[in-house]
C-alpha positions as CSV (number, residue, x, y, z in Angstrom):
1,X,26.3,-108.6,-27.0
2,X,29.4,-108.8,-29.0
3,X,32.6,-110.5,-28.2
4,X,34.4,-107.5,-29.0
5,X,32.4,-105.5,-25.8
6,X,32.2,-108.3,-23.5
7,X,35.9,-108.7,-23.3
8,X,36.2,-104.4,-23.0
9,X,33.5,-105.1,-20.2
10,X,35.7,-107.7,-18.6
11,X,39.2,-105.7,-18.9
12,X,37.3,-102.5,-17.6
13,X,35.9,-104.9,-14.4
14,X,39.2,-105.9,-13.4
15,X,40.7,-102.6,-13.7
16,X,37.6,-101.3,-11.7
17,X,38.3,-104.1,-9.3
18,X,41.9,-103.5,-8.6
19,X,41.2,-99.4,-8.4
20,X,38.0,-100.2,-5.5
21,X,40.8,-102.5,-3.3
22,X,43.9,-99.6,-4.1
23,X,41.4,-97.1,-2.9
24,X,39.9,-98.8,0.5
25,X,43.8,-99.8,1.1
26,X,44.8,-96.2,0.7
27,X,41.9,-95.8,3.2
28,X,42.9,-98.1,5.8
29,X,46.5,-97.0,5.6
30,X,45.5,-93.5,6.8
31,X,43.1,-94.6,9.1
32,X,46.2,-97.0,10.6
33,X,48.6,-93.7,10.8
34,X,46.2,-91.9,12.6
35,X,45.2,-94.4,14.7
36,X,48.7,-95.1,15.9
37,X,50.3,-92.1,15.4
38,X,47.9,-89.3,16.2
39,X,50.0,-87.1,18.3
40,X,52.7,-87.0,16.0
41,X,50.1,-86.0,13.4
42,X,48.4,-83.2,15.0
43,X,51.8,-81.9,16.1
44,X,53.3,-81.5,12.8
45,X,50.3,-80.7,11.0
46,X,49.2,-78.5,13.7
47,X,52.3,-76.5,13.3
48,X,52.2,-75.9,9.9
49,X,48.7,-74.8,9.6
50,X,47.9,-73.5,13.2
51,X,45.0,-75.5,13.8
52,X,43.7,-77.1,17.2
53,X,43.8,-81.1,17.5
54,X,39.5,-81.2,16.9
55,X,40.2,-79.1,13.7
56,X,42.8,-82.3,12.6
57,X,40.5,-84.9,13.4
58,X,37.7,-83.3,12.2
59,X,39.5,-82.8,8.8
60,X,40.7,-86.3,8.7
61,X,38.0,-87.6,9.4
62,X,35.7,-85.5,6.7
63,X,38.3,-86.7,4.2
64,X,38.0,-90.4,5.1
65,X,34.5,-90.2,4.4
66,X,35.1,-88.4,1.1
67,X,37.5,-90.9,0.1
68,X,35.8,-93.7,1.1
69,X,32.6,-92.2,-0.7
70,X,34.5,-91.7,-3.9
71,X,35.8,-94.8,-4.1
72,X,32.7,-96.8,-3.7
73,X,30.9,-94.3,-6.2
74,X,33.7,-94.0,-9.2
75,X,34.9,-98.0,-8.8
76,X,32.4,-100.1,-6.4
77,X,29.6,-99.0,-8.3
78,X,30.8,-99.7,-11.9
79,X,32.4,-102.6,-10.9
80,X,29.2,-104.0,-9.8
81,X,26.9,-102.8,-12.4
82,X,29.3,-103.9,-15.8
83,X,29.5,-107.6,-13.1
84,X,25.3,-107.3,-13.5
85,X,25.5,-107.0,-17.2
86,X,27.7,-109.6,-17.6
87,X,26.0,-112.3,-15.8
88,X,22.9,-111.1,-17.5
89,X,24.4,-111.6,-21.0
90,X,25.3,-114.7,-20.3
């Protein structure tokens, strides 16, 4: 393996890195302002879009699992597998 790629491999790792721990933040600051703030949550939101406080949670909840999903597939995954190639060029 070239130089050249082994450093692009190492730049993209990092950045894959930093975007897998922006991502699961993101996801644990949601889950935090629902947690603590629920009611205010389902009031507001409930207002604007007429839905009942099960609809909310069950919406929040669908997209925490999509997030968390898409984070591990689009940066845990590739993180990992460009760290597997490196070690094995080594």
């Amino acid at each position: 393996m070239s130089t050249q790629l082994t450093e692009w491999l190492e730049v993209a790792s990092r950045i894959l890195l930093r975007c897998w721990i922006f991502g699961f933040l993101v996801l644990l600051f949601w889950f935090g302002v629902f947690m603590l703030a629920e009611d205010l949550v389902c009031r507001v939101h409930g207002a604007m879009f007429g839905l009942t406080p099960h609809e909310l949670k069950v919406i929040h909840y669908c997209g925490m699992g999509l997030l968390k999903l898409a984070v591990g597939c689009f940066f845990l995954f590739p993180w990992l597998a460009i760290r597997m190639v490196l070690s094995k060029a080594r």
